[in-house]
C-alpha positions in Angstrom: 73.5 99.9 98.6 76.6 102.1 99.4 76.2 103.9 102.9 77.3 107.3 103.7 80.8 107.2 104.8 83.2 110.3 105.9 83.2 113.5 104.7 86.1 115.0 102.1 86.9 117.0 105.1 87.4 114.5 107.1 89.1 112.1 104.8 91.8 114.8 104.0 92.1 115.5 107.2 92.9 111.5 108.1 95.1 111.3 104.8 97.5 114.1 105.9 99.3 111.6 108.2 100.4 109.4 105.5 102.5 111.9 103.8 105.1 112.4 106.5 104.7 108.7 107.5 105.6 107.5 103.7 108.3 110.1 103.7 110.3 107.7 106.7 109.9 104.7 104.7 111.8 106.4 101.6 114.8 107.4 104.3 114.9 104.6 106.4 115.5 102.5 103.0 117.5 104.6 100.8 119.3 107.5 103.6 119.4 105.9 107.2 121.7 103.0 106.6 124.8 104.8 104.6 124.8 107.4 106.6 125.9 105.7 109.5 128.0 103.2 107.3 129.8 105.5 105.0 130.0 109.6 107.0 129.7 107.9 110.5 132.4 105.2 110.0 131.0 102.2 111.0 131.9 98.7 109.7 129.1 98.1 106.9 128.5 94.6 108.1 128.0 95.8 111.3 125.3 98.5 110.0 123.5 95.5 108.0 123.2 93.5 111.1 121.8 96.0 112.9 119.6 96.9 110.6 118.7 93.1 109.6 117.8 93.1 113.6 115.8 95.9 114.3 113.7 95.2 111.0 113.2 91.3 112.5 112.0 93.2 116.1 110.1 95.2 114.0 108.0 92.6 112.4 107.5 91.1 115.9 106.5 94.1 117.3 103.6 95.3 114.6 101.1 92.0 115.9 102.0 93.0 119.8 101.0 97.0 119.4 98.1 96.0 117.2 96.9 93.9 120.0 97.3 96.6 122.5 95.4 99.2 119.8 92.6 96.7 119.9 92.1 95.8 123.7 92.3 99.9 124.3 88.7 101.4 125.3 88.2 105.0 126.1 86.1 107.6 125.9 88.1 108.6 122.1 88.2 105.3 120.4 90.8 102.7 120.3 93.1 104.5 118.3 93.2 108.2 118.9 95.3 107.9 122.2 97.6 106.0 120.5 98.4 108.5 117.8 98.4 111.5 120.1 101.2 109.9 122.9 103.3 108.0 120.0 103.4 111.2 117.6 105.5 113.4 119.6 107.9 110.0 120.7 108.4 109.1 117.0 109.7 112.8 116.2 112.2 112.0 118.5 113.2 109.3 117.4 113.5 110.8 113.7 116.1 113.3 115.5 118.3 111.1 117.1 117.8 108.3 114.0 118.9 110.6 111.6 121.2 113.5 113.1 123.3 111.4 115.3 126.2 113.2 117.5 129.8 112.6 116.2 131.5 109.7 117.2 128.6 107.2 118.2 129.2 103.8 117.4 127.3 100.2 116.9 125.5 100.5 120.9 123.8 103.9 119.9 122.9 102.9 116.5 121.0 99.7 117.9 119.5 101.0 120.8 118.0 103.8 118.6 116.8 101.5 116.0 115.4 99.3 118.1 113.4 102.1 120.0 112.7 104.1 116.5 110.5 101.0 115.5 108.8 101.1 118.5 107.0 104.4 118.2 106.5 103.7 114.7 104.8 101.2 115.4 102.7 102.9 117.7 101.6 105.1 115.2 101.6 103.3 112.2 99.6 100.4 113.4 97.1 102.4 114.8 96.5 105.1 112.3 95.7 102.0 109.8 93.4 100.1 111.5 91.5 104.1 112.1 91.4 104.2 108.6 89.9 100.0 108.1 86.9 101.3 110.7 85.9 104.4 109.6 83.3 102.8 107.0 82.2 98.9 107.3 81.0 99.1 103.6 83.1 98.1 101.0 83.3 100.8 98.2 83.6 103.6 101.0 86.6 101.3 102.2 88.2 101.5 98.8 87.6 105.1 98.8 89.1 105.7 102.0 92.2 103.7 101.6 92.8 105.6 98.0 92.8 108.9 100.1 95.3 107.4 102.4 97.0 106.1 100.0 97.4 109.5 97.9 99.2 111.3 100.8 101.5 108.4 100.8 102.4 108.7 97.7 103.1 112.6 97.8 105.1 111.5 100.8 107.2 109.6 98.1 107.2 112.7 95.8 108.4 115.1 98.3 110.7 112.3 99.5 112.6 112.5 96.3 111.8 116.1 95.7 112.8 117.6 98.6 116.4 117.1 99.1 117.2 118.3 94.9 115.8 121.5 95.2 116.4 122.4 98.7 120.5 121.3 98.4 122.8 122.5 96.5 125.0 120.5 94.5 125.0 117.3 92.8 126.1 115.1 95.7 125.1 116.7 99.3 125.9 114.7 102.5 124.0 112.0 103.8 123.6 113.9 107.2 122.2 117.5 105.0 119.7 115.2 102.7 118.5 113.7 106.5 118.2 116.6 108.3 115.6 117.8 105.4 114.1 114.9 106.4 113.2 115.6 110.2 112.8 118.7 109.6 109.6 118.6 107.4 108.8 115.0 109.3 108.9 117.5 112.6 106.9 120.1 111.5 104.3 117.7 109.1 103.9 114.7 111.2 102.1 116.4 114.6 100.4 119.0 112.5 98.8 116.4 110.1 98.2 113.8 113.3 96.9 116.8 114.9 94.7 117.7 111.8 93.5 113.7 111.6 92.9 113.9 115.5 90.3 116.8 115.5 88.8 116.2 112.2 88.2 112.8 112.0 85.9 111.0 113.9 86.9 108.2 115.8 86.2 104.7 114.2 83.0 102.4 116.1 83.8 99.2 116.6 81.8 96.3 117.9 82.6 94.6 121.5 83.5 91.7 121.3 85.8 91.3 124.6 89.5 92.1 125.1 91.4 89.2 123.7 94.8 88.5 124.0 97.6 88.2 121.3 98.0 84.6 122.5 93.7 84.4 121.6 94.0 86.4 118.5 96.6 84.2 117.0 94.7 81.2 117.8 91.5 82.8 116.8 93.3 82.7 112.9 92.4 79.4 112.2 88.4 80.3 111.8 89.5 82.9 109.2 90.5 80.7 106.0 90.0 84.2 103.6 92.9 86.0 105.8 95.5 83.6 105.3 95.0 82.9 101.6 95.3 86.6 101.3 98.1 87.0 103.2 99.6 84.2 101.1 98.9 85.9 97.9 99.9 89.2 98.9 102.9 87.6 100.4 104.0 86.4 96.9 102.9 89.6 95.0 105.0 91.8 97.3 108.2 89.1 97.2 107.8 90.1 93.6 108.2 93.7 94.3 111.4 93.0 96.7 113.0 91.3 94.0 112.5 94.0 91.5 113.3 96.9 94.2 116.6 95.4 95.0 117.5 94.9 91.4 116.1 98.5 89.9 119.1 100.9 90.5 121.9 98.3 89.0 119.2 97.8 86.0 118.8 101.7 85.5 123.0 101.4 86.0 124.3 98.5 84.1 121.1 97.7 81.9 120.5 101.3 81.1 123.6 102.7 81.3 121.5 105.7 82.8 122.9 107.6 85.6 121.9 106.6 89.3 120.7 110.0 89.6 118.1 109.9 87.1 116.5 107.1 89.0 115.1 109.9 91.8 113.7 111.3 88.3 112.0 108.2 87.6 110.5 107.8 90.9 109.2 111.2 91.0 107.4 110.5 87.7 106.2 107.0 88.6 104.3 108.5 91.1 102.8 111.6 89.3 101.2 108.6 87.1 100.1 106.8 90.4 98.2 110.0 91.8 96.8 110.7 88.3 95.3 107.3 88.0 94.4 106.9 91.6 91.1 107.5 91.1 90.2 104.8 88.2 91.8 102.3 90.6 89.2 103.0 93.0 86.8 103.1 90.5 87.9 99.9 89.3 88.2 98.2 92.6 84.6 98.8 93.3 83.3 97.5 89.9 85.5 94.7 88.9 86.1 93.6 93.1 89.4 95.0 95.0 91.0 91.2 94.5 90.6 91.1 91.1 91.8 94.9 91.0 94.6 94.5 93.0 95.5 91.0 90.7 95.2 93.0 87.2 98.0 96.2 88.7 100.4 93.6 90.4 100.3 91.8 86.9 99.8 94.5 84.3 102.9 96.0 86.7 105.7 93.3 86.5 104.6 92.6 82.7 105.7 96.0 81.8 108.8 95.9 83.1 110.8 93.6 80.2 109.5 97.2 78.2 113.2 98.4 79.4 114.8 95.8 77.2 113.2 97.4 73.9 115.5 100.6 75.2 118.8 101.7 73.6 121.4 102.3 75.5 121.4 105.9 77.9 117.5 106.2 76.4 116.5 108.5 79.4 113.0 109.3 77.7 112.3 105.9 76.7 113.0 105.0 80.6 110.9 107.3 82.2 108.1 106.4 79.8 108.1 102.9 80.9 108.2 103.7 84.8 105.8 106.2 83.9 103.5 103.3 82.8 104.5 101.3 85.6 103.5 103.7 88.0 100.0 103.9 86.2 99.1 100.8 87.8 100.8 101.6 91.1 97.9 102.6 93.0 96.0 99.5 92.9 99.0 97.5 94.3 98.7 100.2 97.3 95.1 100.8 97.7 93.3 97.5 97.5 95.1 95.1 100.1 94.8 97.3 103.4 90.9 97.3 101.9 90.9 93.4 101.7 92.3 92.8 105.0 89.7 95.0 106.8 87.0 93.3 105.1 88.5 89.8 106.4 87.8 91.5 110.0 83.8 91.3 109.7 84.4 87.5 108.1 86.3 86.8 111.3 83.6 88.7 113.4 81.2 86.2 111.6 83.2 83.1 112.8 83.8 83.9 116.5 87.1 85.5 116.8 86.7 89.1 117.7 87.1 92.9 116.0 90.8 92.8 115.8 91.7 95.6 113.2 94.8 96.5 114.2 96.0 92.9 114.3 94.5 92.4 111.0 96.7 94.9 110.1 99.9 94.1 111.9 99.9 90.9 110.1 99.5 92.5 106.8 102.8 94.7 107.0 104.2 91.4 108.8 104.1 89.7 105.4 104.8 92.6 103.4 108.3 92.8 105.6 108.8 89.2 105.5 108.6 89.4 101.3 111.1 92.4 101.2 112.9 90.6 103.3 113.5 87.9 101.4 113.6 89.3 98.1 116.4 91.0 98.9 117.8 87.6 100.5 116.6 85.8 97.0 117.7 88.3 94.4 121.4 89.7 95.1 122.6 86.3 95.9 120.5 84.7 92.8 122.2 87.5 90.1 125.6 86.6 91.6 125.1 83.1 91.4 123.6 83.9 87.6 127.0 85.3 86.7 125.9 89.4 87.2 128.9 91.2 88.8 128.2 95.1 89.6 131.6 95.6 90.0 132.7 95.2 86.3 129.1 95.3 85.2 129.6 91.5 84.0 126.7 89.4 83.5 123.8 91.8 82.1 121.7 88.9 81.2 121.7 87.7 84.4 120.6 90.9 85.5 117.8 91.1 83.2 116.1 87.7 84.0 116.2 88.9 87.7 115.2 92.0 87.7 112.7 92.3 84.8 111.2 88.5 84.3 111.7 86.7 87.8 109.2 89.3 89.9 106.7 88.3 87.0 107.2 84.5 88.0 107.0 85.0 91.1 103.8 87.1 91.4 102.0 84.6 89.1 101.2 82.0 91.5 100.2 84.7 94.2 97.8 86.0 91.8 96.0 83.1 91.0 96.1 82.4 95.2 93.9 85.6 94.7 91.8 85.8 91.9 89.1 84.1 92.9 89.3 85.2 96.4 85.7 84.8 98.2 85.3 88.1 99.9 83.5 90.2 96.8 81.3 93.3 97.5 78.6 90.8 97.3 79.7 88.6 100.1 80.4 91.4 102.4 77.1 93.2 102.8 76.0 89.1 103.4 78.2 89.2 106.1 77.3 92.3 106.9 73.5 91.8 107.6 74.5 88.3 109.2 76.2 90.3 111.6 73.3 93.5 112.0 71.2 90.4 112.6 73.2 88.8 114.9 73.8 91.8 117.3 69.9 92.9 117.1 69.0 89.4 118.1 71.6 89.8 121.2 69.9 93.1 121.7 66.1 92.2 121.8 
């Protein structure tokens, strides 16, 4: 039986959030790191480092805040407080991030990344572990997360949107295209945390003591689901790296499209994603969010060899294909979060405590180690393959990384998860195990 979970109002209200929150990600990929490399005029090696750094201390830092969000008690949940006192410290950091003063060099850039991922952290931790506890049933959770999960992805439309029809000209500064950016990050981010704040309730959670990180790490082994999904999902989103850092020399040298119709190709991937958002949640909760989350990560890397049927400068043959692509986008972004709260109750079950926010760090942990080292995997691999951007050499090469290795490489991860044992069936087992459980303590 499905339980009542939260109101529309209440879910839009949490969802508005994400839409400012997605919209970093986009600049802090594509924006951040030329600015300072190419209009600030610092060595590009330099820049990587830094940025190679501050992503490494963000990784460590997700597990230690979700830790903190998790041992918090007072009187407005466990995650509220964190939100309200990390908003306003992240919008400063957006500010000094992305409109630096003239002339900094290498010491501001790193001292300002490194305290950047800090409030985001803060925030983003939080915020997803509100969203894992606002309903311990598993369909709600797969509606919940596809609200979420639809302000992210207008995040990513008004990411690319934004900066083409508020600039003029073809090629605008770095520095213009950012300060777009904090601007609508300033004005969206505390209203929509301030929205979420009032309008959402704040998430239960069951008391099972104030564990340490050292505790919570330990407490991993009793929870053999959580690592074989982090395993799978590791390999599904190493997949994705590979295919991310390859896509704008395929749409270049493969295509022989413009790098300026690939904004046009994201925007459109994710009108398909929102338009099909809500069969993925529909399917998640008939066919099982593993199995859901197996078919889009599949059906998504199988469709992208579909570019080598294209003739040369084919803009509209393009589009269609990411178009499909990004019909199948929503269940790669929906279902995991949804999987990893459910491994929270199976934990519960075991002995270790309810660690969301943890749960959750070490999700995004994975997902950053996979980018990580798809990029690592996939520039070196093409160059070793014979692809070389700079003449546009070695096409083949391209191809097999970019449109047939992220296939290969997701295979394996979805078999890791196909069968995965935490169903709809076996949660409300674990479920009652656990009402039983705490009436028993209770009598």
């Amino acid at each position: 039986m499905q339980l009542p979970g939260p109101t529309r109002a209440a879910l839009l209200a949490y969802s508005a959030p994400a839409v400012p929150l997605s919209m970093l990600m986009m600049q802090l990929i594509v924006y951040v790191p030329p600015l300072y490399a190419v209009e600030m005029g610092l060595d590009l090696s330099t820049v990587g480092l830094v940025f190679f750094l501050a992503r490494a201390w963000d990784a460590f830092i997700d597990p230690v805040f979700g830790n903190f969000s998790d041992r918090t008690r007072t009187r407005w949940g466990r995650r509220k407080p964190w939100l309200a006192v990390g908003t306003p410290l992240l919008v400063i950091g957006i500010w000094a991030f992305c409109q630096p003063p003239a002339g900094v060099g290498v010491t501001y850039l790193g001292v300002v990344a490194f305290l950047f991922y800090v409030a985001l952290a803060a925030v983003h931790i939080p915020y997803l572990s509100w969203g894992a506890e606002l309903s311990r049933d598993y369909a709600e959770r797969t509606r919940i997360n596809g609200w979420r999960e639809a302000g992210t992805m207008i995040g990513t439309l008004l990411a690319t949107g934004l900066p083409l029809v508020l600039l003029a000209g073809e090629d605008p500064p770095l520095r213009e295209i950012l300060r777009v950016f904090a601007i609508t990050a300033s004005v969206l981010l505390p209203l929509g945390m301030l929205w979420a704040l009032y309008a959402t309730p704040a998430a239960p959670f069951e008391e099972t003591g104030q564990r340490g990180l050292a505790t919570a790490v330990a407490e991993l082994r009793l929870n053999p689901p959580l690592l074989r999904l982090l395993g799978g999902v590791f390999l599904l989103w190493l997949g994705g790296a590979v295919w991310n850092a390859m896509v704008l020399f395929m749409v270049q040298f493969t295509l022989e499209l413009p790098r300026s119709a690939f904004l046009s190709f994201v925007f459109w991937q994710y009108i398909a994603a929102i338009a099909f958002l809500p069969l993925a949640v529909r399917l998640g909760n008939r066919i099982g969010r593993h199995r859901a989350l197996v078919f889009g990560a599949i059906a998504y890397f199988a469709l992208a060899p579909l570019f080598l049927l294209a003739g040369k400068g084919e803009f509209m043959h393009a589009l269609l294909v990411f178009m499909l692509m990004g019909a199948v986008t929503s269940f790669i972004w929906v279902m995991p979060p949804a999987l990893v709260a459910d491994a929270v109750e199976y934990g519960m079950l075991k002995g270790a405590g309810d660690d969301a926010a943890f749960y959750m760090a070490l999700y995004f942990f994975v997902q950053k180690a996979a980018l990580a080292v798809g990029v690592g995997l996939a520039l070196p691999l093409a160059a070793a393959l014979g692809f070389m951007p700079a003449t546009g050499a070695g096409t083949g090469a391209l191809a097999f990384v970019a449109l047939v290795l992220p296939l290969l490489l997701a295979l394996p991860g979805a078999a890791v998860l196909f069968n995965y044992p935490i169903d709809e069936r076996c949660h409300a087992e674990i479920r009652r195990e656990l009402a039983a459980r705490q009436s028993g303590e209770t009598a």
